[in-house]
Phi, psi and omega in degrees: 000163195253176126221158180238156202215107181262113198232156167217151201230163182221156120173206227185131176237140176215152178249020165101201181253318193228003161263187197263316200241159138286098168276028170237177186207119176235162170191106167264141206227102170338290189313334240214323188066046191252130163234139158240183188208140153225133173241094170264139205222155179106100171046166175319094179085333218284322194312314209288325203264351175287275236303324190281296156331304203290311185286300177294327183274337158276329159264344131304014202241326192273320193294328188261012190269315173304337205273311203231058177191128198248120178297126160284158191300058208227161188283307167314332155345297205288036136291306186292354168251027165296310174316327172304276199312332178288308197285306179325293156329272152351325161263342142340288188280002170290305184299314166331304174272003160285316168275017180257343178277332193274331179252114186303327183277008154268358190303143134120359178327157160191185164208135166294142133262181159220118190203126176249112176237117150317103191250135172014263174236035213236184193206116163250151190216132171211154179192170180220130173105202165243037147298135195227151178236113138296120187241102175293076210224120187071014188109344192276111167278137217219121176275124169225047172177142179260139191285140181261083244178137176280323189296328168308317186252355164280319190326291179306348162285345205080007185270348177219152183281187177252019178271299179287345167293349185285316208270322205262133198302344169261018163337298174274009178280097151277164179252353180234166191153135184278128184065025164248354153181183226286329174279061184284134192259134174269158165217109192235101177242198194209156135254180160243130206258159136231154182332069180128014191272180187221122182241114191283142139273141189175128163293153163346315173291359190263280196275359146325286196296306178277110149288181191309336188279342190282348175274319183321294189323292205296294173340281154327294164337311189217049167284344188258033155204097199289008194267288155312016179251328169292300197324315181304315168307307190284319150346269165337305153337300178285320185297350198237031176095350165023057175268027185202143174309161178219124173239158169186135171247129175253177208191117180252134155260049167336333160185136210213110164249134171310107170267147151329148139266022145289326204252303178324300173288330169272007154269000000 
């Protein structure tokens, strides 16, 4: 079986309260059932052209892989189109560190991604950083990526709760990043999509401000109009100081029907 995926999408970039520019980039494709997130970091402007770089070379990267390539129907496929999102990435941060090497006011540049893409009935989610994917389904809200973060890995280690963790000054040390070296760790899952589920993508700046129960809350609120969910997201964001850009995109499965491979080929 097949499936076809009826999806709709929102989402929304803000530069805040207190920085001068938006060092974030986003981007999403109907067609293609793709959303990326980038949170760039790094020297005067260098953050706004990694995230920005990052974000158009995957998805161009992804868009000709789709364009010039046909997956046969087989449930094992979605490796290869992890593999698309793993190479994409992979070629993003090659480029990241070229322009960080031929231009000086670019060293040290990086960015987080996040990139959700739709395969048959499964949603792959991949990132580097603390850029985050959330899945909202029955009422529920769901963390569904870990942040690659020292603060993540002291939580996992046990040296700190996830209480004490709200409070601590080393919040934003990440441990991954697109441009911090030549060798990049992809972190890649498959997920299962169902009917009505809702998925946020969203920078630091988002869950920086907001805790967890107050995105549950707007989420519940306002699932049936994603477009006011972002704004309302973002809003929230700014009320609690918006000291950081803040992005987010949702990503709706409005329907996910089982196709023939008889009804594939005669359409």
């Amino acid at each position: 079986m097949s499936f076809q995926t009826v999806l709709e999408f929102a989402s929304l970039s803000d530069t805040g309260l207190v920085r001068a520019h938006n060092e974030d980039a986003i981007e999403t494709s109907q067609e293609i059932g793709l959303a990326i997130l980038a949170d760039g970091m790094g020297g005067y402007n260098a953050g706004e052209v990694a995230s920005r770089m990052s974000v158009e070379l995957i998805s161009k990267h992804i868009k000709q892989k789709q364009q010039s390539a046909w997956i046969p129907l087989l449930s094992r496929q979605t490796l290869v189109a992890s593999r698309w999102i793993n190479d994409a990435i992979s070629y993003a941060n090659e480029r990241v560190l070229a322009a960080a090497h031929e231009h000086a006011e670019y060293v040290g540049m990086g960015t987080t991604i996040v990139v959700a893409m739709c395969h048959q009935d499964k949603l792959l989610v991949a990132h580097v950083g603390d850029s985050r994917v959330y899945r909202y389904r029955r009422g529920e809200l769901k963390q569904i990526t870990r942040d690659h973060s020292v603060l993540q890995a002291q939580i996992d280690a046990g040296l700190i709760t996830e209480e004490q963790a709200q409070f601590s000054p080393i919040k934003n040390l990440i441990t991954r990043a697109i441009g911090a070296q030549v060798d990049i760790e992809v972190e890649i899952h498959d997920h299962q999509l169902e009917e009505g589920d809702i998925y946020l993508l969203c920078s630091d700046g988002l869950t920086d401000m907001l805790k967890y129960d107050q995105i549950h809350t707007i989420m519940k609120q306002h699932c049936a109009q994603l477009d006011l969910c972002c704004q309302t997201l973002i809003n929230g964001a700014n009320h609690s100081g918006g000291r950081d850009n803040i992005s987010v995109i949702l990503l709706k499965v409005n329907a996910l029907q089982q196709r023939k491979l008889m009804d594939i080929f005669a359409s």
